[in-house]
C-alpha positions in Angstrom: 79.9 127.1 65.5 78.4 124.8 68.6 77.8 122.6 65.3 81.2 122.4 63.8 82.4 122.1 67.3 80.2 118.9 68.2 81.4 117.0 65.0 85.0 117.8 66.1 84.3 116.5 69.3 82.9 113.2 67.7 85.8 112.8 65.7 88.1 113.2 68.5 86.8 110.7 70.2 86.5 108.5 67.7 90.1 109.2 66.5 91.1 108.0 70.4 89.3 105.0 70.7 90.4 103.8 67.9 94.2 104.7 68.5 94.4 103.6 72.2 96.0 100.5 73.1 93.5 98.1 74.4 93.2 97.1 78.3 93.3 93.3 77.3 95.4 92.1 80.0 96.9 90.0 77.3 100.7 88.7 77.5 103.7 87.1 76.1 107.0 85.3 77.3 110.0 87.8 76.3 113.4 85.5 76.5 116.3 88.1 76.9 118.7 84.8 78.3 118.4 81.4 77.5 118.7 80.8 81.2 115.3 82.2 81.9 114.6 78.2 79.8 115.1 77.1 83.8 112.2 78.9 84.9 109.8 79.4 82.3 108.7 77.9 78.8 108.3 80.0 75.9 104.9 78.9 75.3 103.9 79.5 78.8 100.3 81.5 78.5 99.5 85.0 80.7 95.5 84.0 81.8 93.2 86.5 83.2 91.7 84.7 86.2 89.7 87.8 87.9 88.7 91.3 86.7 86.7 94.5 87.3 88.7 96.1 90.0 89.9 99.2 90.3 93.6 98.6 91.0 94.4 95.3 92.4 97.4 94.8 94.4 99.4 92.9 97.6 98.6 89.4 96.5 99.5 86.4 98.5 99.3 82.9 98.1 97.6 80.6 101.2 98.4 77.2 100.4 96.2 75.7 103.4 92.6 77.2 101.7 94.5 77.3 98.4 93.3 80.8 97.7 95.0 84.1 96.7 94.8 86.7 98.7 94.7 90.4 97.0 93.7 94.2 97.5 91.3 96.6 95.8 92.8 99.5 97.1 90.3 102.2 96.1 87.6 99.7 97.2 88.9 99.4 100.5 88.5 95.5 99.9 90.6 92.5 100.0 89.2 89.3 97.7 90.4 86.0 97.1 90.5 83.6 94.0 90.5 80.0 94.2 90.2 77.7 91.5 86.8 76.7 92.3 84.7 79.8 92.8 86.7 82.6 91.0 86.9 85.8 92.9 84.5 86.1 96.1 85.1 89.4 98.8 87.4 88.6 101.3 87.4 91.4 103.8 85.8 94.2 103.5 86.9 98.1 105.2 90.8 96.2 104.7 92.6 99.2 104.8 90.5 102.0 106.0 88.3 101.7 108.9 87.4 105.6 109.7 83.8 106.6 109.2 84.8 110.1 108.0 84.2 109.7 104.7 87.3 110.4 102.2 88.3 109.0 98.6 91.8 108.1 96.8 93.6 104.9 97.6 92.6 104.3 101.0 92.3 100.5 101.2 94.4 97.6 102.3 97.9 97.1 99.8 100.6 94.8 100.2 99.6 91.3 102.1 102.0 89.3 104.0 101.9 86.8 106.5 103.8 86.7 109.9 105.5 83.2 110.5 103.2 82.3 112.6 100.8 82.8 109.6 98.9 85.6 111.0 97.6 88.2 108.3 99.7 91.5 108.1 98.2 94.0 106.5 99.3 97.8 104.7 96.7 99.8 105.8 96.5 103.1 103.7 94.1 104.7 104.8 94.7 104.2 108.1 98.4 104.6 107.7 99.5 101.3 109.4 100.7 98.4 109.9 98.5 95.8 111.1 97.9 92.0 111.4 94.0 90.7 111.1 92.9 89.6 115.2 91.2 86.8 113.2 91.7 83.3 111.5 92.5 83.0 107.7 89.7 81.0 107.2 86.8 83.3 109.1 87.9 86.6 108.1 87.2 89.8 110.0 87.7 93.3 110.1 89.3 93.2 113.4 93.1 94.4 113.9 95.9 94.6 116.0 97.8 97.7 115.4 101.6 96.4 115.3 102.6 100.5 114.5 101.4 103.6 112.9 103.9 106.3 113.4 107.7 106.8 113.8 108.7 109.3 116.6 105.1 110.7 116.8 104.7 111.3 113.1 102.5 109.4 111.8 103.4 107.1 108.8 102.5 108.3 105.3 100.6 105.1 103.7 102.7 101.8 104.7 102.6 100.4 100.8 104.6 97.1 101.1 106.3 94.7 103.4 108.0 91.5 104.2 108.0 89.7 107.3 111.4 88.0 107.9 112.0 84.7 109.8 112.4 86.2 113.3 108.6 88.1 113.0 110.5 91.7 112.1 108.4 93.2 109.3 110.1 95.4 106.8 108.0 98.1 105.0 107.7 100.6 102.4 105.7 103.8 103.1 105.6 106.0 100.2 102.5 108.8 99.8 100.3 107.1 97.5 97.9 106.5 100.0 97.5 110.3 101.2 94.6 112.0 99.3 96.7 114.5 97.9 99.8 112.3 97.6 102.9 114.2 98.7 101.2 117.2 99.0 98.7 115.9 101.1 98.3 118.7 104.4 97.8 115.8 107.0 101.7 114.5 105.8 103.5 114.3 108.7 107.4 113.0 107.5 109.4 115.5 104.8 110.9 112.3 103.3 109.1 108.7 102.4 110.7 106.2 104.8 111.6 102.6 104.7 110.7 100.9 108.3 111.4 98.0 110.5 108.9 97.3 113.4 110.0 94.6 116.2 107.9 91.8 118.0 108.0 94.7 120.9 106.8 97.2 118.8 109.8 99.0 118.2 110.2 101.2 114.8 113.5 101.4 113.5 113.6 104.3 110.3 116.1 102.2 107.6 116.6 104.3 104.9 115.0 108.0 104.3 116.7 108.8 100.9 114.4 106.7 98.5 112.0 109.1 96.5 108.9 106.8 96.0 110.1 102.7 98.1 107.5 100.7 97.4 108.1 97.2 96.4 110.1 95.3 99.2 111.8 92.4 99.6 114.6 90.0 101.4 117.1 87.5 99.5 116.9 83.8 100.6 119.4 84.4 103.4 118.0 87.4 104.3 121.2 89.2 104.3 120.3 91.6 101.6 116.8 93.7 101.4 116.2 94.9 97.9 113.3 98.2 97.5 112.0 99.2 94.7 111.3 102.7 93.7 108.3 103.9 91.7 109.9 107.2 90.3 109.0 107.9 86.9 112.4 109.5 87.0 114.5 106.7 88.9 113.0 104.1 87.7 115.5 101.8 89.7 115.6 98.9 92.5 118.0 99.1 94.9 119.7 96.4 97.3 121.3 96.7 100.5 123.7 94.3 102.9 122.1 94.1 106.2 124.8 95.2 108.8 124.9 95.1 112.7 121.4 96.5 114.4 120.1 95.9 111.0 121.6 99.1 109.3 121.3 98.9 105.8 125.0 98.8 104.7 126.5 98.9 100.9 123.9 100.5 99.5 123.3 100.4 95.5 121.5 99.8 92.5 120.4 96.5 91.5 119.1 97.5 88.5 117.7 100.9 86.7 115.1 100.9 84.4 114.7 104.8 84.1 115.5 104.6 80.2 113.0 101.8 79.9 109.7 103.0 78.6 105.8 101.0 78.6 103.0 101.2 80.8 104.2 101.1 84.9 107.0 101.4 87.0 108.9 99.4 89.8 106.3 98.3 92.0 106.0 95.1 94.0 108.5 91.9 93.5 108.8 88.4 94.8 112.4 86.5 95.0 112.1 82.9 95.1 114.5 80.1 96.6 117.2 80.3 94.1 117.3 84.3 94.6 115.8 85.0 90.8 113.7 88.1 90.9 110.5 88.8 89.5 109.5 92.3 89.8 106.8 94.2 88.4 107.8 97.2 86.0 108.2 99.0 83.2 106.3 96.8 80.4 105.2 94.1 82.9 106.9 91.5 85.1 110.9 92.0 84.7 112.7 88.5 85.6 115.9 89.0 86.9 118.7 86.3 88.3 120.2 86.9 91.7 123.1 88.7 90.3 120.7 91.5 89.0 121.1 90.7 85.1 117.8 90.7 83.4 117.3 87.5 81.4 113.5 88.2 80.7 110.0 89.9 80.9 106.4 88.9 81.3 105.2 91.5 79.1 101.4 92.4 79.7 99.5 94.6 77.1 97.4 97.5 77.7 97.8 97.8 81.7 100.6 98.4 84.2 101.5 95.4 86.3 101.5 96.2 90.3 102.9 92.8 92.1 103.3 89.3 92.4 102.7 86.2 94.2 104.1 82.5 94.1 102.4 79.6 94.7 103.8 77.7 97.5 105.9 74.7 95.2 106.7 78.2 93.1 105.6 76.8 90.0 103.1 79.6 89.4 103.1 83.4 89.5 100.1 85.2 90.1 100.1 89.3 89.0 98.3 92.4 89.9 97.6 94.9 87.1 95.3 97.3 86.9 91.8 95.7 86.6 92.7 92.2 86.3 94.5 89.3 88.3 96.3 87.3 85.8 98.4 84.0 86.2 101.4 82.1 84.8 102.8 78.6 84.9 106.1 78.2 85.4 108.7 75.2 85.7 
């Protein structure tokens, strides 16, 4: 029996590695509308330019050291690429500074920068939003809280956010960052919010209805905000007008994906200066124009895509997913 049951385990696993997809981080161009020909080529190559993380994330483009910026979230470590030296650690205890010992996704996530290009920073593990009390070039794990809680509940795990023109920095804060997720005992909210915190400090709750916001973002004019939401059941983005006290006004759904299937869900997104959208999701990085039609896909084998970045002219995209950091050229 313990013999008949060891050459069934053998097979077994021999059966799965030989049927599982590969992690290969490999890609192709998918053309859905010819007017995607504006912002891409159709020979245009997915590279892998970093790898061996746990799950990278947040990256951001800083033209001045010409680096990308990006999160290991379980590693509780930010690292940068550049062209020169590959990937080298950035900052290290990004995200969570506690010394209590804990595990899950606890490190830094999205990356922004304030306009007076100052560092922001989604802290998960210690549920905050917070801007690095240090210059971009001599990194440290210093921070200035800029908020942590909503009418004394503290925040779930900020995820995502988007500083706009005036300094007001929009963000996400779904559970992923709780050790138990939305089960998590130390949860302090019922819902998973969608903030706005001030240059005074003040936290203004947006929107409360959203079962998983993550991915956040503004239109060029900043008069819409479109979230993402990483439900494996509402697999949608939604946009909203910005009306008076910023209330988010006109609510609805810029696009759903929830009959979609492959490997990830809406995550993080960048909108460039014509207002086309490219958002990470089911199958890899959606492209979208600013009317919300989908007119093609980065498609990345093997791995769920997490986020993207631009370069500063915008003529290449750099994605998160999974293990790897990949990069595209575009127009």
């Amino acid at each position: 029996m313990k013999k008949f049951t060891l050459v069934f385990s053998i097979a077994a696993f021999i059966l799965a590695a030989c049927t599982e997809k590969p992690k290969d981080g490999s890609g192709e161009i998918e053309f859905i509308d010819n007017e995607l020909s504006n912002l891409i080529t159709k020979d245009a190559k997915v590279e892998i330019i970093a790898e061996g993380f746990d799950w990278s994330e947040g990256p951001l483009w800083i033209e001045q050291q010409q680096m990308l910026l990006f999160s290991d979230v379980p590693k509780n470590i930010i690292y940068k690429w550049t062209e020169a030296k590959g990937k080298q650690e950035y900052l290290t205890h990004s995200g969570y500074t506690a010394s209590e010992q804990r595990g899950g996704e606890m490190g830094s996530n999205g990356l922004t920068l304030s306009p007076e290009g100052k560092l922001i920073i989604c802290q998960h593990g210690d549920r905050r939003i917070s801007m690095m009390d240090a210059p971009l070039d001599a990194p440290k794990p210093n921070f200035i809280v800029l908020a942590s809680d909503y009418r004394d509940k503290k925040f779930n795990s900020p995820n995502d956010a988007i500083a706009r023109s005036n300094g007001d920095i929009f963000f996400t804060d779904p559970p992923y960052g709780l050790e138990q997720g939305p089960t998590d005992p130390k949860k302090e909210t019922p819902y998973q919010g969608v903030y706005k915190v001030d240059k005074f400090g003040r936290v203004t709750l947006l929107v409360d209805s959203i079962s998983r916001p993550n991915g956040i973002a503004f239109t060029p004019d900043e008069k819409t905000l479109i979230i993402a939401n990483s439900d494996e059941i509402k697999k949608t983005w939604y946009a909203y007008d910005l009306g008076p006290k910023d209330s988010l006004m006109h609510g609805r759904i810029f696009f759903d994906a929830s009959k979609e299937k492959g490997l990830g869900l809406p995550d993080g997104f960048k909108i460039d200066k014509q207002g086309n959208v490219f958002a990470t999701g089911p199958g890899g990085v959606w492209i979208f124009n600013k009317a919300g039609k989908p007119i093609g896909k980065i498609k990345v084998n093997g791995v769920p895509t997490s986020n993207c970045a631009f370069s500063a002219d915008e003529k290449t995209l750099f994605i998160t997913a999974d293990m790897y950091v990949l990069r595209v050229k575009l127009r």
